[in-house]
C-alpha positions as CSV (number, residue, x, y, z in Angstrom):
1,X,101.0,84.2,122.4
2,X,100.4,87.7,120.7
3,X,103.3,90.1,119.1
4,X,102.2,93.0,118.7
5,X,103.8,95.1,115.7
6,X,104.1,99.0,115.6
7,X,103.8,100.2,112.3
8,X,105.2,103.9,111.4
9,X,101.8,106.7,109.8
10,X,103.1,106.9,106.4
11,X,103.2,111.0,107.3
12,X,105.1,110.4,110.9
13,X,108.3,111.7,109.1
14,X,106.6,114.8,108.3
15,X,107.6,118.4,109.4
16,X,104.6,120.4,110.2
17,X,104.7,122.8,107.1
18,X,104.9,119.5,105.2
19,X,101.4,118.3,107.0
20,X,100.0,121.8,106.6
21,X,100.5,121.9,102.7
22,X,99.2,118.0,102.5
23,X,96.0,119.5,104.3
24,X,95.5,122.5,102.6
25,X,95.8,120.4,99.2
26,X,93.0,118.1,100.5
27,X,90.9,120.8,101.5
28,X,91.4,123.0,98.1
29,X,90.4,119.0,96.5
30,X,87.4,119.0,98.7
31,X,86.0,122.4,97.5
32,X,86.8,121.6,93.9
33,X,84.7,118.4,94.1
34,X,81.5,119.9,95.5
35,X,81.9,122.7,93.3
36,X,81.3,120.4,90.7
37,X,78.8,121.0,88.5
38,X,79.4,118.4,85.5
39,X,76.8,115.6,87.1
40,X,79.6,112.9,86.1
41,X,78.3,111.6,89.3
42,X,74.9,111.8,88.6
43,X,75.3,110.0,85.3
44,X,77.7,106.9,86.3
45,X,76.5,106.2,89.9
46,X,73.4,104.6,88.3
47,X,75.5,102.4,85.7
48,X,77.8,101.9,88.7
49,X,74.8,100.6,91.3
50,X,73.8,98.3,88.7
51,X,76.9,96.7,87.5
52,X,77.8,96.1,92.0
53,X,74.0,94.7,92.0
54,X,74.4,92.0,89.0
55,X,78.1,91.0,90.7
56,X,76.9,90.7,94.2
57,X,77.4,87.6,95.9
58,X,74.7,87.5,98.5
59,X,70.9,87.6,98.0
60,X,71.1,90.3,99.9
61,X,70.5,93.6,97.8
62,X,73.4,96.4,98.4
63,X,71.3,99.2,97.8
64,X,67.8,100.0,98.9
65,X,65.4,101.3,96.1
């Protein structure tokens, strides 16, 4: 036997100007992140591809070279 459980969207209780301002922020954060120009990512992804390589639990690689 199976219970199914309904569980409430964290913005549910939202009014719609609410929402809209939540969007807009994400979308102002989206444009600030691909205006980026600092190449943070550039410089850690590499240290951060290793370190998940080292720690990986399969023989399987994550990433293809």
């Amino acid at each position: 036997m199976t219970t199914q459980h309904q569980v409430a969207h964290p913005e549910a209780n939202l009014d719609d100007e609410d929402l809209r301002a939540r969007n807009a922020r994400a979308a102002e954060l989206v444009r600030e992140w691909l205006a980026d120009e600092s190449d943070y990512d550039a410089t850690v992804f590499p240290i951060l591809k290793a370190e998940m390589e080292a720690d990986r639990l399969s023989y399987r690689r994550r990433f293809k070279e």
